[in-house]
C-alpha positions in Angstrom: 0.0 0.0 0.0 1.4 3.1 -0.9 0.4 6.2 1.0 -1.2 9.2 -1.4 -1.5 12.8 -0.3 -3.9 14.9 -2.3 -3.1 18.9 -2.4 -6.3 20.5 -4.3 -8.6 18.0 -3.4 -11.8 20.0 -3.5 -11.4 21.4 -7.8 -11.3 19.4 -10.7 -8.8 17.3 -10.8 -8.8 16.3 -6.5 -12.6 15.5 -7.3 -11.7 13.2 -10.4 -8.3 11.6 -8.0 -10.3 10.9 -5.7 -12.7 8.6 -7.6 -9.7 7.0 -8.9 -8.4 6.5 -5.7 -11.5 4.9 -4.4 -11.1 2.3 -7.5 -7.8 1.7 -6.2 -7.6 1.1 -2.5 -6.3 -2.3 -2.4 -2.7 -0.2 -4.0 -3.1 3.6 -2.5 -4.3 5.0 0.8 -5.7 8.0 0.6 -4.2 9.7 4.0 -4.3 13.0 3.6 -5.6 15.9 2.0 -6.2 19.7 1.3 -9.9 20.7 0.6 -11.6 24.7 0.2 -14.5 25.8 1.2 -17.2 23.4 0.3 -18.2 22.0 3.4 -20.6 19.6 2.1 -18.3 18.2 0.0 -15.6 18.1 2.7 -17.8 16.2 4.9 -18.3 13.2 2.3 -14.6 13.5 1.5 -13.7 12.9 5.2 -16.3 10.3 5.8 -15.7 8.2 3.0 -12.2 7.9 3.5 -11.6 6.9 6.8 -8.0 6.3 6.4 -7.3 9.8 6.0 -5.5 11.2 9.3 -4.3 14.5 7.9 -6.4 17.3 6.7 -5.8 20.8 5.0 -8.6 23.4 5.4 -8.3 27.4 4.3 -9.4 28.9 7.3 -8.5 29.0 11.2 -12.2 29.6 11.8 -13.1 26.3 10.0 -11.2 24.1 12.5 -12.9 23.9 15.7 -16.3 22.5 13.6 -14.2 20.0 12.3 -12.1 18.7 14.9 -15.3 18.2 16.7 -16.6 15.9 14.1 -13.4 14.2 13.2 -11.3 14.0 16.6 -8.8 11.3 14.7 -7.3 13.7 12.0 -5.1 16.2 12.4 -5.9 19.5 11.3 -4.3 22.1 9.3 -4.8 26.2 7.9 -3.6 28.7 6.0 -0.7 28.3 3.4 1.8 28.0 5.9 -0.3 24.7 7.1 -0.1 23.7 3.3 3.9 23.1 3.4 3.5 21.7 7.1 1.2 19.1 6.3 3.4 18.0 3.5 6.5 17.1 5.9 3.6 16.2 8.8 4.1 12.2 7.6 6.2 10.7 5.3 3.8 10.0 2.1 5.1 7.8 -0.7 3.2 10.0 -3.3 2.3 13.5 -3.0 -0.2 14.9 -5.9 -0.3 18.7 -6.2 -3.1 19.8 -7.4 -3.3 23.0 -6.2 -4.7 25.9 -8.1 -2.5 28.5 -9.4 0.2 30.3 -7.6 0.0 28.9 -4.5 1.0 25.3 -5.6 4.8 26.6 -6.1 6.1 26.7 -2.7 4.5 23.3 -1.9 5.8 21.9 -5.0 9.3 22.3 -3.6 8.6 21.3 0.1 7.2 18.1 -1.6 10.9 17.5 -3.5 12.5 18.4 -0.6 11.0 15.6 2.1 11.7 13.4 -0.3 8.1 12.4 -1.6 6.8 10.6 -5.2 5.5 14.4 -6.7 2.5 13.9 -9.0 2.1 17.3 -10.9 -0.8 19.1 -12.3 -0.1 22.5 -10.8 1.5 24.3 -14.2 2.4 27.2 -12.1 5.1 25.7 -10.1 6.9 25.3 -13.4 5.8 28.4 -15.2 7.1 30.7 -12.4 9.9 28.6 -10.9 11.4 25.7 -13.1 14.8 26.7 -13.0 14.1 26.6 -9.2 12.8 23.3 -9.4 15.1 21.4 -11.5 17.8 22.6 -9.7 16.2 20.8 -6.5 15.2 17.8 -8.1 19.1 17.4 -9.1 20.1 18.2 -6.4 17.9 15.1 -4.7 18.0 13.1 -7.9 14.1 13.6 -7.7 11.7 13.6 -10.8 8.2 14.6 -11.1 5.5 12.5 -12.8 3.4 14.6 -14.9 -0.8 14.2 -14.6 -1.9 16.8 -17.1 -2.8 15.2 -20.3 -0.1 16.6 -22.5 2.3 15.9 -20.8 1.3 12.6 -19.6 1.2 12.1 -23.4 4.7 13.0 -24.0 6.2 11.0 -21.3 4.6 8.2 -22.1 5.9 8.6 -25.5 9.2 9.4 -24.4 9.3 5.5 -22.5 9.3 4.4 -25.5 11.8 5.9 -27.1 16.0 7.5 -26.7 15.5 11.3 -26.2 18.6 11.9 -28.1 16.2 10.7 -31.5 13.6 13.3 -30.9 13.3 16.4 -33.1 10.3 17.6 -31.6 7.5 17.1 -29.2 3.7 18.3 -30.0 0.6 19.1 -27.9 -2.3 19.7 -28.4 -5.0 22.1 -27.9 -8.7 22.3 -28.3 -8.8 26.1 -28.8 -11.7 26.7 -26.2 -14.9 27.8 -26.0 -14.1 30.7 -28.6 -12.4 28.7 -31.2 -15.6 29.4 -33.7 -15.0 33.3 -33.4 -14.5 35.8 -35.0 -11.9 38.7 -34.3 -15.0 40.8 -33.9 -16.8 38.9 -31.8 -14.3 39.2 -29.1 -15.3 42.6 -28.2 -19.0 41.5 -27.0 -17.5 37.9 -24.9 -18.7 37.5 -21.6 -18.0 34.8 -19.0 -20.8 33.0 -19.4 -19.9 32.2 -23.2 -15.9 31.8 -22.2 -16.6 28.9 -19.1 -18.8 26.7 -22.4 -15.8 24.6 -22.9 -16.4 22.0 -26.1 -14.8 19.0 -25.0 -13.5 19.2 -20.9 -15.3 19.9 -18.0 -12.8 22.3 -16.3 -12.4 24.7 -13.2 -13.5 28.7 -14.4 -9.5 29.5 -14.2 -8.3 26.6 -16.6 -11.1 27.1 -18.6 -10.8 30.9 -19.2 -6.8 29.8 -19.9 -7.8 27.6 -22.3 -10.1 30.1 -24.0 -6.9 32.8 -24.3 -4.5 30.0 -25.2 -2.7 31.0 -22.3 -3.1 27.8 -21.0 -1.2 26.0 -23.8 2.0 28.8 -23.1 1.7 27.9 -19.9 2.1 23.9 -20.9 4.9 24.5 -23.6 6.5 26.6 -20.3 5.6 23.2 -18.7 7.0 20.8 -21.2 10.6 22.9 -21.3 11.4 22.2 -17.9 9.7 18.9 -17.4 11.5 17.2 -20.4 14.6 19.4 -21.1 13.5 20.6 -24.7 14.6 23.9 -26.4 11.5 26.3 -26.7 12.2 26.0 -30.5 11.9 22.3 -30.7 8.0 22.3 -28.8 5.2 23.0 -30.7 1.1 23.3 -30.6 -1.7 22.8 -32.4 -5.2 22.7 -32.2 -7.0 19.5 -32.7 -10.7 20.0 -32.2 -11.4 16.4 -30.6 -9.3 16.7 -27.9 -8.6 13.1 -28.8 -4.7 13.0 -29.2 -2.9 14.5 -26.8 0.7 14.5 -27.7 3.6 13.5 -30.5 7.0 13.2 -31.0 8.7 13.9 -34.2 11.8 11.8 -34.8 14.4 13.2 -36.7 14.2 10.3 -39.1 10.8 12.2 -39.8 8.6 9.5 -38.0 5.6 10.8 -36.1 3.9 9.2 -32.8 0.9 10.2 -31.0 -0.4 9.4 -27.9 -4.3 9.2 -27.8 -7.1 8.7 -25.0 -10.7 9.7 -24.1 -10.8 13.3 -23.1 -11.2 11.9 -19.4 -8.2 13.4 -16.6 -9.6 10.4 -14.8 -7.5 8.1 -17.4 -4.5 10.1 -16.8 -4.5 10.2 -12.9 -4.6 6.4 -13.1 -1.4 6.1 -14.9 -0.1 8.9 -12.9 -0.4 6.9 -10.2 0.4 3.6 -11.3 3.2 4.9 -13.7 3.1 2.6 -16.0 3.7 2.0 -19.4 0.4 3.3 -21.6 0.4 3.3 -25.0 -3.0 5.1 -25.5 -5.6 4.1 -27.7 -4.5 2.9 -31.2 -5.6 5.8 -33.8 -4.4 6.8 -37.6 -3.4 10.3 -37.4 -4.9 10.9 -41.4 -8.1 11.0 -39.8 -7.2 14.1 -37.7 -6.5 17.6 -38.5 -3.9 19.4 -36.6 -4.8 23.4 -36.7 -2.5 26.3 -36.8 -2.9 28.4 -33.4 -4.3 31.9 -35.2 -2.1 34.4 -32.9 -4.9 37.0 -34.3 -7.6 35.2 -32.4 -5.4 34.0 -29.8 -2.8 37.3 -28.9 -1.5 36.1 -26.0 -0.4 32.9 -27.7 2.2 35.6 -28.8 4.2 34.8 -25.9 5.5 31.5 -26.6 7.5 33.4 -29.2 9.3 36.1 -27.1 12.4 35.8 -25.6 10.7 37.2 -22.4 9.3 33.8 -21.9 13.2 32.9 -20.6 12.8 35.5 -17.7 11.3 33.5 -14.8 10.4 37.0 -13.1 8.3 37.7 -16.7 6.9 35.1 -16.1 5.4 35.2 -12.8 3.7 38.5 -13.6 2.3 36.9 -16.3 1.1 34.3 -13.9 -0.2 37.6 -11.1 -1.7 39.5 -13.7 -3.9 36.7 -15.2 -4.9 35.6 -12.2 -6.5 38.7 -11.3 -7.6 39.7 -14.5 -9.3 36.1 -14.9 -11.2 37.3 -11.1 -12.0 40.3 -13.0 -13.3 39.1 -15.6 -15.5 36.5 -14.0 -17.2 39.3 -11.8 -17.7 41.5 -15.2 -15.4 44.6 -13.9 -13.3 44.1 -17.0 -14.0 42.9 -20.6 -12.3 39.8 -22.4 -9.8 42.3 -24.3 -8.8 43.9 -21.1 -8.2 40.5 -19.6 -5.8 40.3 -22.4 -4.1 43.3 -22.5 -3.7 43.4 -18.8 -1.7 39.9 -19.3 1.0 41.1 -22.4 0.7 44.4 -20.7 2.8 42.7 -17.2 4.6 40.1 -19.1 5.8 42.7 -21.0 7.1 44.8 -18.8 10.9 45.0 -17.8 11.9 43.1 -14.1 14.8 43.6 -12.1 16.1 41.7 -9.7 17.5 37.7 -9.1 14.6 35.2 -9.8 15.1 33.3 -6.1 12.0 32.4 -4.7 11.7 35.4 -2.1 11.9 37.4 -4.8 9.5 35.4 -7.1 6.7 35.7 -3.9 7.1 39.0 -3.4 6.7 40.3 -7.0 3.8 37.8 -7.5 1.9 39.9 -5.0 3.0 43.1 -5.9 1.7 42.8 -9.8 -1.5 42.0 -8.3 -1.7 45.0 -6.0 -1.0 46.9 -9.0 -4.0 45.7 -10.8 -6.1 45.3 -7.8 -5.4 49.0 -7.1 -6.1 50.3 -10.7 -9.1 48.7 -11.0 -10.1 49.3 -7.4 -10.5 46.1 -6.7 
């Protein structure tokens, strides 16, 4: 039995590991976890799995309600309770799937105790890789990827020497606005940006995947997870959300990994990591897309040398964060979502990308917008 902490378990993907992890309790034990607000869900969480002895919760206030009905599990608050419950037992797999900025410090307490790290928190990578790799070499640590991308690519790369691969491809639906016009843009609200074709998302992800800043953030992703020049990954739409990844050999053979748009697929391999060759499809019968920067602006980013500056990067990471809040609670239009992004990633950062200063700029860009917007 190997034992499974789960960071994020209250959004998408916690929901989705932990019905995996139900199908799978004669190999994992769920034992502990990190939940939000929901305190219905919470409660079935908690009661369901009674192995669980270690529990995250947001708030101080929250506890004394809990601890009352569960006397046997130790409870935890605040982000500072977030890195203490990762070192509070020693877990064989630790899956972070935390939401946004506040997976990153977690992500390297995880490497640092010395726990399995199952990754679906982009952000740690997006705003910290060179951090990150550094630590995993330093405890000859790797991380186990559970987005379906880059699941895809390394379960292709099992299969294969790295040194023979040209390039590595992912995938992206395009969103809820892939049908759009240029025009239409102007007049997008939330409710037609959160109507996602093929996934059934958290609002965040889904907004990200409506910008295509979502699929930066994944070729950000793929660089540090697998060591490829920003030149040498690519993306491309492909409307099924079908295949998920391929590598380009430089002997000019192509392979794709494939599955059922269902995380739940990729969270069981995750976890077992195993070899899994996808479903068997012939790529003729699939159209890869060109990503239209016109439609998709901030797709832009993938191409500027800006993307090499972590500190760039994390204000790209504070500035869509809030602009996504905005957006959501109608203060700011769709184009001034995207503007406010290139605006910060744009800008000019001084200063030694360490993580006291990646914190502290994260929550200064978002001061800045919160104040201009008077938020």
């Amino acid at each position: 039995m190997k034992s499974v902490l789960l960071l994020g378990g209250s959004g998408s993907i916690g929901r989705q590991t932990t019905q995996v992890l139900n199908g799978l309790r004669d190999e994992f034990l769920l034992v502990g976890i990190s939940l939000s607000r929901d305190y219905d869900y919470n409660l079935s969480v908690l009661n369901e799995f009674k192995s669980i002895k270690f529990c995250h919760l947001r708030e101080k206030s929250e506890l004394k309600i809990y601890k009352n009905k569960f006397p046997n599990i130790k409870f935890f608050h605040s982000d500072s309770g977030l890195l203490k419950i990762i070192s509070s037992s020693k877990f064989d797999i630790v899956i972070n799937a935390l939401p946004g900025f506040v997976g990153f410090l977690p992500t390297l307490k995880i490497i640092n105790v010395g726990s399995k790290l199952l990754l679906a928190n982009k952000e740690s990578l997006v705003v910290g890789g060179e951090i990150v790799n550094s630590l995993l070499k330093e405890k000859n640590a790797s991380i186990t990827p559970i987005d379906s991308e880059h699941q895809g690519v390394y379960q292709l790369l099992k299969k294969k020497d790295k040194s023979e691969v040209d390039k590595i491809i992912i995938t992206a639906s395009g969103g809820a606005l892939r049908d759009y016009k240029l025009d239409d843009l102007v007049n997008v609200k939330a409710s037609d940006v959160l109507k996602h074709p093929n996934w059934n998302m958290g609002k965040y992800i889904t907004i990200d995947s409506a910008t295509m800043l979502n699929k930066v953030y994944e070729i950000i992703e793929a660089h540090f997870l697998f060591g490829f020049d920003y030149s040498k990954i690519e993306a491309f739409i492909e409307r099924t959300s079908n295949i998920h990844a391929l590598t380009l050999d430089y002997s000019g053979n192509m392979d794709s990994f494939s599955s059922s748009n269902d995380m739940k697929i990729m969270i069981f391999h995750a976890l077992k990591d195993d070899q899994f060759s996808g479903n068997k499809i012939e790529l003729k019968d699939y159209k890869l897309l060109n990503i239209d920067e016109k439609l998709y602006p901030l797709y832009s980013i993938r191409y500027s040398k800006l993307i090499e500056n972590p500190l760039n990067r994390v204000c790209l990471v504070s500035a869509n964060t809030i602009s996504s809040r905005l957006f959501l609670e109608n203060k700011i239009s769709f184009l001034d979502l995207i503007n406010i992004n290139l605006e910060y990633f744009n800008g000019y950062y001084k200063g030694k990308p360490n993580i006291r200063n990646i914190c502290k700029l994260y929550y200064k860009v978002g001061k800045s917008i919160n104040k201009k917007y008077n938020y």
